[in-house]
C-alpha atoms as an extended CHARMM CRD file, in Angstrom:
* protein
*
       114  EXT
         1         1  UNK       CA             12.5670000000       14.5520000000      -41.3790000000  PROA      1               0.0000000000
         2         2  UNK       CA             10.1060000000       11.4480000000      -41.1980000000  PROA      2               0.0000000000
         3         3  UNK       CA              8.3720000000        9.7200000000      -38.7940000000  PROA      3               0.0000000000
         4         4  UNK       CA             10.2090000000        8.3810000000      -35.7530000000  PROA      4               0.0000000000
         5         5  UNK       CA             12.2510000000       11.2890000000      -36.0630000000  PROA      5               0.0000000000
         6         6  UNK       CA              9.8650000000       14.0800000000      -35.9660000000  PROA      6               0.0000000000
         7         7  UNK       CA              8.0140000000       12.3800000000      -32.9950000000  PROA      7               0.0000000000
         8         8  UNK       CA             10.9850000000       12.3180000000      -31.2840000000  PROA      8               0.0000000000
         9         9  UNK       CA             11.8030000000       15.9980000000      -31.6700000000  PROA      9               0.0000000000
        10        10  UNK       CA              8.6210000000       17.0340000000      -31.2820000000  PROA      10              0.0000000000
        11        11  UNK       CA              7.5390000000       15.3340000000      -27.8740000000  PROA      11              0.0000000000
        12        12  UNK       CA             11.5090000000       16.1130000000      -26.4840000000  PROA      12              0.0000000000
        13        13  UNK       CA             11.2290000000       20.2580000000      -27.4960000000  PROA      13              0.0000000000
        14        14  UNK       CA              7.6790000000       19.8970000000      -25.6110000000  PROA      14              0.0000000000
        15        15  UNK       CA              8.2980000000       18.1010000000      -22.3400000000  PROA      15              0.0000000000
        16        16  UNK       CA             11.3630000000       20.4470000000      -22.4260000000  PROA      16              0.0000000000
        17        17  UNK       CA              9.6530000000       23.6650000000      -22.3200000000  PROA      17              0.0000000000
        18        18  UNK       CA              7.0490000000       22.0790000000      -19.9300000000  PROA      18              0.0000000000
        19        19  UNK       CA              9.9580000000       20.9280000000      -17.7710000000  PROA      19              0.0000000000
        20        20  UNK       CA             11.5670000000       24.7290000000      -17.7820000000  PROA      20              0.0000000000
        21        21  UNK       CA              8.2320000000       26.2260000000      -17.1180000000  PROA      21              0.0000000000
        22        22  UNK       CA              8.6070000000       25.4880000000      -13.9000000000  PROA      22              0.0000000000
        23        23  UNK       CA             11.8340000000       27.1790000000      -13.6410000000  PROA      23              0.0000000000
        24        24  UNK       CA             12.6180000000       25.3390000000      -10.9840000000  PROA      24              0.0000000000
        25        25  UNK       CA             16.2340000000       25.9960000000      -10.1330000000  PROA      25              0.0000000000
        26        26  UNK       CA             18.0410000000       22.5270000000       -9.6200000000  PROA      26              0.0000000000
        27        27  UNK       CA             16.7310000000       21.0740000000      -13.5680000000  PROA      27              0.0000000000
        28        28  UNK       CA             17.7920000000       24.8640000000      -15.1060000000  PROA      28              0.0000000000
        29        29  UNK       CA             21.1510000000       23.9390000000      -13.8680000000  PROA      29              0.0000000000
        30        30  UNK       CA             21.4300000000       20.2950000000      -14.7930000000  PROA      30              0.0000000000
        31        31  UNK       CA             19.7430000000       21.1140000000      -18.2730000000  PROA      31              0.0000000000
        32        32  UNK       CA             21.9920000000       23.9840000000      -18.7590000000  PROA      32              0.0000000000
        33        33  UNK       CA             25.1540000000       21.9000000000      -17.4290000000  PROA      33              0.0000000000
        34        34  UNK       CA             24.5430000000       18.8330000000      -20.1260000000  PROA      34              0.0000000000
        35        35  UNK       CA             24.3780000000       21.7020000000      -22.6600000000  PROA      35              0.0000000000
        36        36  UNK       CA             27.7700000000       23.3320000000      -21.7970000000  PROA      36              0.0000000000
        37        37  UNK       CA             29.3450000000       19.6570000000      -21.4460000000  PROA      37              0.0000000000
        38        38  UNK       CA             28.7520000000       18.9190000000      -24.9620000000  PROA      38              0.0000000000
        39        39  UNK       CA             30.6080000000       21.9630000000      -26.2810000000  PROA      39              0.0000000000
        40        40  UNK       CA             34.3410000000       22.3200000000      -28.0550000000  PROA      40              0.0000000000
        41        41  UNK       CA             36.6830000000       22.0270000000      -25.6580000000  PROA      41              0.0000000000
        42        42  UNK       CA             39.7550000000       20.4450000000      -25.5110000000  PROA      42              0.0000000000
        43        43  UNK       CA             37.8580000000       17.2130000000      -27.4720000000  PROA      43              0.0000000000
        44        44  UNK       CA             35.7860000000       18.1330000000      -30.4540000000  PROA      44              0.0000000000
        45        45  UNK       CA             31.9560000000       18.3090000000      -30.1190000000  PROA      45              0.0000000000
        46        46  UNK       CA             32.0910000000       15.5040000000      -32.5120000000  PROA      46              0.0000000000
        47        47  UNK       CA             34.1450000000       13.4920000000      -30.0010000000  PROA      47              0.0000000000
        48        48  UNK       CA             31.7030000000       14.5590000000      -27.1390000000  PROA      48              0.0000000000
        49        49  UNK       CA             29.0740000000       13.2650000000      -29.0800000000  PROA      49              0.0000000000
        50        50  UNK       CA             30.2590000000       10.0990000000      -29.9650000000  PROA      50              0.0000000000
        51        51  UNK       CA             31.2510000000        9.4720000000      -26.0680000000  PROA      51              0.0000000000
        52        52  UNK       CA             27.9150000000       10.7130000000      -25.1740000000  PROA      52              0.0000000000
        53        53  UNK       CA             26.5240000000        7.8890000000      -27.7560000000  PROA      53              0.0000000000
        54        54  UNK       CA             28.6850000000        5.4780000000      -26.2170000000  PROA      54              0.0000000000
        55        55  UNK       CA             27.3050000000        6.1690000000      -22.8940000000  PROA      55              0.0000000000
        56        56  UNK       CA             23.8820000000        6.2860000000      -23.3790000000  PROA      56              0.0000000000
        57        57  UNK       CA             24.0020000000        2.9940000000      -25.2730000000  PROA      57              0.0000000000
        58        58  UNK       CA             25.8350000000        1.2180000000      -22.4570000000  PROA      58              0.0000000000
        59        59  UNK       CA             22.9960000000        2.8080000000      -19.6820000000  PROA      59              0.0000000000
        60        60  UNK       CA             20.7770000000        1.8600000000      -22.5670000000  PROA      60              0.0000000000
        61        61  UNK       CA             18.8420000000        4.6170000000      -22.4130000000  PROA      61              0.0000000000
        62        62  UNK       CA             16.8090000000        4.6090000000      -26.0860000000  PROA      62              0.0000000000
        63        63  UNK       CA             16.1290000000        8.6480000000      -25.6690000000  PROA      63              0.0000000000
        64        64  UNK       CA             19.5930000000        9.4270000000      -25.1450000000  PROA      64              0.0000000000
        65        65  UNK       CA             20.2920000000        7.3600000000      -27.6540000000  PROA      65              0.0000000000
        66        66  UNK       CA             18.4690000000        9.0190000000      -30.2390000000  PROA      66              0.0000000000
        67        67  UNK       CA             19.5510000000       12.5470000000      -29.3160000000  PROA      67              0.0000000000
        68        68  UNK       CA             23.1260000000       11.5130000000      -29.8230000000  PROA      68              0.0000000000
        69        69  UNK       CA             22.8790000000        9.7280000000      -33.0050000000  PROA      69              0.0000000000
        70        70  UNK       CA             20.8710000000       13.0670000000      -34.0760000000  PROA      70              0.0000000000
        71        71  UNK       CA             23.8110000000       15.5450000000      -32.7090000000  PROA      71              0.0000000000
        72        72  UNK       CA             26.1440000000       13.1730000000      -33.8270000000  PROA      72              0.0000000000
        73        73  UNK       CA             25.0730000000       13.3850000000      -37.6080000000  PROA      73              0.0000000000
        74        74  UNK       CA             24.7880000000       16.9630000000      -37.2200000000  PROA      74              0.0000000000
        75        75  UNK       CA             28.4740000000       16.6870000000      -36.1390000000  PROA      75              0.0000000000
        76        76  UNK       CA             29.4290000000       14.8080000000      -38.6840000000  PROA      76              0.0000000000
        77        77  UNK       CA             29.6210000000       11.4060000000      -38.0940000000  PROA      77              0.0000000000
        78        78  UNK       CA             29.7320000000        8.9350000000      -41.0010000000  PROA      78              0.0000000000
        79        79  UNK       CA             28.2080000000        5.8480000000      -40.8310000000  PROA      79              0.0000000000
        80        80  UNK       CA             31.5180000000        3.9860000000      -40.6100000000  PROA      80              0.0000000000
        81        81  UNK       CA             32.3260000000        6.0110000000      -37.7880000000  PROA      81              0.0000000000
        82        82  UNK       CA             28.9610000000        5.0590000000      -36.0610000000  PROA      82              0.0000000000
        83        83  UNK       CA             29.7430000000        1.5090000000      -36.3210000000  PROA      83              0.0000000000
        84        84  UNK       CA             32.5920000000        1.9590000000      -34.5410000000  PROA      84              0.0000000000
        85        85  UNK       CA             30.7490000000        3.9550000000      -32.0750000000  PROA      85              0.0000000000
        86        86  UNK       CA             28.5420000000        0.9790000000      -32.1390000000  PROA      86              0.0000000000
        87        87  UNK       CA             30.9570000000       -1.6310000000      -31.6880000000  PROA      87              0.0000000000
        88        88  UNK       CA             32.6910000000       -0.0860000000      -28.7960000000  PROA      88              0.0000000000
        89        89  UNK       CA             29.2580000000        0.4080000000      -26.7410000000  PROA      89              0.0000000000
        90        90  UNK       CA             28.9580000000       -3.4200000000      -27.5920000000  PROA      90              0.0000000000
        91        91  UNK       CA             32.3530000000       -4.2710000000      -26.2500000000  PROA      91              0.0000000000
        92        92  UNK       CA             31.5160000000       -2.0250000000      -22.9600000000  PROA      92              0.0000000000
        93        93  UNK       CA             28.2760000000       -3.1620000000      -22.4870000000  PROA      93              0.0000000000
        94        94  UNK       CA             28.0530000000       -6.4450000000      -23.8510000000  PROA      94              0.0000000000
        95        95  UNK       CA             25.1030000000       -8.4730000000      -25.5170000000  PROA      95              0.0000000000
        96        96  UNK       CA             22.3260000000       -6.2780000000      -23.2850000000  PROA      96              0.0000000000
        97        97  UNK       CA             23.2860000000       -3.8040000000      -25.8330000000  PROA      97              0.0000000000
        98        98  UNK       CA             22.1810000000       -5.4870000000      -28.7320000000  PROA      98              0.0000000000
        99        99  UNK       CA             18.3310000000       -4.4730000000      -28.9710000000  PROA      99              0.0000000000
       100       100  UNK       CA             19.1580000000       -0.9830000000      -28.3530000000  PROA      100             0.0000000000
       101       101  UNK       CA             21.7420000000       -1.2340000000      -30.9680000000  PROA      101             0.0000000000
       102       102  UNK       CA             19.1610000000       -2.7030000000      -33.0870000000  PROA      102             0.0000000000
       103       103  UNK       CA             16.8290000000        0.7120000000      -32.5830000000  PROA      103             0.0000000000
       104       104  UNK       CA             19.6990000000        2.9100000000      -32.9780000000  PROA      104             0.0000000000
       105       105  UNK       CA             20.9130000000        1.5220000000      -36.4200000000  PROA      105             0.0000000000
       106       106  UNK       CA             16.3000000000        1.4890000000      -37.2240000000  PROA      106             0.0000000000
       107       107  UNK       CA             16.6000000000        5.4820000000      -35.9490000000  PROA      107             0.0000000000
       108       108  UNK       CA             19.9710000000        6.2910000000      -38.3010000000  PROA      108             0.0000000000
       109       109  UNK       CA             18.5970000000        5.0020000000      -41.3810000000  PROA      109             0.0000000000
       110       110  UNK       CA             15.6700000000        7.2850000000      -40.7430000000  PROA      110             0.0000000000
       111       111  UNK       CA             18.1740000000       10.2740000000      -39.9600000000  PROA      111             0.0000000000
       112       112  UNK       CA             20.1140000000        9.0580000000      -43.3090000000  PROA      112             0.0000000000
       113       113  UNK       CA             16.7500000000        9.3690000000      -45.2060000000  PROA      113             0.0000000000
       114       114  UNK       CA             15.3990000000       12.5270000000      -44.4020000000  PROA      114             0.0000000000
């Protein structure tokens, strides 16, 4: 991996562990809830991810977005399919979206690259 994508990972996997440290039991649940939500089910992980992408680019939340686009790839996802992605969390969310559509397509070329 490169650059914006090993700082990423890297400062996520620590807060994490610093986070569950605490073991405090309300964020064990939550954490391990998101976890379990993502898994195959009656949609494919794939499809969970791509939803998940969806959502975090309407909320625009750049850290979710970046952990989706990651899982997402890992999933599967071809690029056409993550403008499609794209252009439906556009639709949804309308032109507030575009700067954090901006970032995402920045953070999947790096993804691409590595």
């Amino acid at each position: 991996m490169t650059g914006k994508v090993d700082d990423f990972n890297k400062f996520r996997d620590e807060m994490n562990r610093k986070i569950l440290e605490n073991e405090n039991l309300v964020i064990r649940r939550f954490f391990n809830l998101d976890g379990m939500t993502y898994k195959e089910g009656v949609l494919t992980g794939k499809t969970k991810e791509m939803l998940g992408l969806v959502a975090s680019m309407v909320l625009r939340c750049d850290d979710c977005i970046r952990y989706h686009l990651q899982q997402c790839k890992h999933e599967g996802v071809t690029r056409d399919e993550f403008f499609e992605v794209f252009s439906v969390a556009l639709v949804v969310g309308g032109s507030i979206v575009i700067p954090h559509l901006r970032r995402a397509v920045d953070f999947l070329e790096e993804l691409e690259a590595a």
